[in-house]
Residue, then its C-alpha position, 0 to 999 in steps of 0.5 A: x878275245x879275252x885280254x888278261x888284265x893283272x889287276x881287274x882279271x879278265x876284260x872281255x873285248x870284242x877286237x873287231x869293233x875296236x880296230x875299225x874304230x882306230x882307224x877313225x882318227x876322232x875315236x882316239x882324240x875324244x877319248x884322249x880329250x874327255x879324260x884329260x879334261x877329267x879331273x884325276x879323282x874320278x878316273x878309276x881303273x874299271x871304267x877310264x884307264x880300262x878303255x885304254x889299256x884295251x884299246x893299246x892291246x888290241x892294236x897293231x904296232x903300226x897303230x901303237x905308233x899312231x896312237x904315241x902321235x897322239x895324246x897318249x903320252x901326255x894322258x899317261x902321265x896324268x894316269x901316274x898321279x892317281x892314287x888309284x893302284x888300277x889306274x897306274x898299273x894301266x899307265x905302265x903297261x900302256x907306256x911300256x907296249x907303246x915305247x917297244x912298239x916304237x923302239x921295234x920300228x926302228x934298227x936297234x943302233x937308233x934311238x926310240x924315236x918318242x924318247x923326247x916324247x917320253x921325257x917332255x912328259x914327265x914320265x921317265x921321272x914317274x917310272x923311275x920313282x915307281x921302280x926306286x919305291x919298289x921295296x914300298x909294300x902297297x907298291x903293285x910288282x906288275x906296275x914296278x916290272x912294266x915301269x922298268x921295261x918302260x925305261x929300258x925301251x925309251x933307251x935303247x940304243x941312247x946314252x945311258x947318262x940320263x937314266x944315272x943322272x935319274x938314280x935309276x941305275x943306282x936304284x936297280x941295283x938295290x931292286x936285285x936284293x929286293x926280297x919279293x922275286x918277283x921284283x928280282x926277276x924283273x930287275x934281272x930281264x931289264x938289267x940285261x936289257x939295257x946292257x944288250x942294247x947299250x953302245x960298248x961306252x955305255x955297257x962299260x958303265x953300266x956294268x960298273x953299276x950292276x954287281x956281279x957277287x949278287x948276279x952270281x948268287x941268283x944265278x943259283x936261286x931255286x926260283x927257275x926264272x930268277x935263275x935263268x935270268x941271273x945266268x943270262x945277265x951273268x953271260x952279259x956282265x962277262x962279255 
């Protein structure tokens, strides 16, 4: 099995060896253990935040949820102070496959059922500050789009009041005039996302925060997903 991994490349892993090792609950915890007593200057993403990020990607969605019972979260979120831009880029696609994991295991008018977790450590803070420094040159487009969707999972189904009173709203807003298209594509997929899984009170406000001149303009975007996407939060914003 070869996993794609966007920062490092390839990542050659032997999925066979891994899952039966999940099943051993002390496999996850020494692991989890080891690097959260490693100080974070000497976790690097070829080696630490590696293992991890193979470890959730070759799991189940049933493990990716008892793995979120686990440290993980906690882990991740120690993962974000690296200066390391591999490490991070790890901690955003682990949070983000563990929190639709969980968001999948239950009805889409229910809550994610770790969105405690996700805001007792830290990491809606974390996330949002990666998507609002999205303009930042060194900042990494896969770790900016999985931070976004991230947070759409955490709050599916929620109010939406605490990701406002974060600016995070405010700070997509600007991301959809962002001049990397990548980003704008993103922004675009997670816009329509938490509108689509919103309650009506909450699609009415978030509504009030996506501006429709701009969705129209990429709706016309030469770029065929940008365009795709900006025609299908287009439909959305309408309804």
């Amino acid at each position: 099995m070869i996993l794609q991994d966007g920062m490092s490349g390839n990542v050659p892993v032997n999925s066979s060896l891994i899952q039966p090792a999940l099943e051993r609950n002390s496999f996850c915890d020494s692991i989890f253990s080891f690097l959260l007593f490693l100080p974070i200057n000497q976790i690097n993403s070829q080696i630490h935040s590696q293992l991890l990020f193979c470890i959730v990607n070759s799991c189940a969605v049933e493990q990716k949820m008892t793995l979120a019972k686990k440290e993980i979260m906690k882990l991740s979120s120690k993962l974000f102070v690296s200066e390391d831009a591999g490490v991070k880029w790890h901690a955003a696609y682990i949070v983000e496959r563990i929190m639709y994991s969980c968001a999948a295991f239950v009805p889409n008018s229910q809550p994610n059922p770790q969105k405690q977790t996700f805001e007792r450590e830290g990491l809606l803070t974390q996330l949002a500050r990666i998507v609002a420094n999205a303009n930042d040159s060194e900042q990494d487009v896969a770790t900016v789009g999985a931070s976004a969707i991230a947070i759409g999972h955490a709050y599916k189904a929620t109010n939406h009041i605490d990701i406002m009173a974060n600016g995070y709203v405010r700070d997509l807003k600007a991301l959809l005039s962002n001049q990397n298209e990548k980003i704008v594509e993103k922004s675009l997929l997670l816009s329509g996302f938490l509108i689509a899984l919103g309650s009506n009170t909450n699609k009415i406000s978030l509504k009030q925060w996506i501006p429709v001149a701009v969705v129209q303009q990429l709706s016309l975007n030469q770029d065929k997903e940008i365009s795709r996407n900006a025609g299908m939060l287009l439909k959305l914003l309408m309804e």
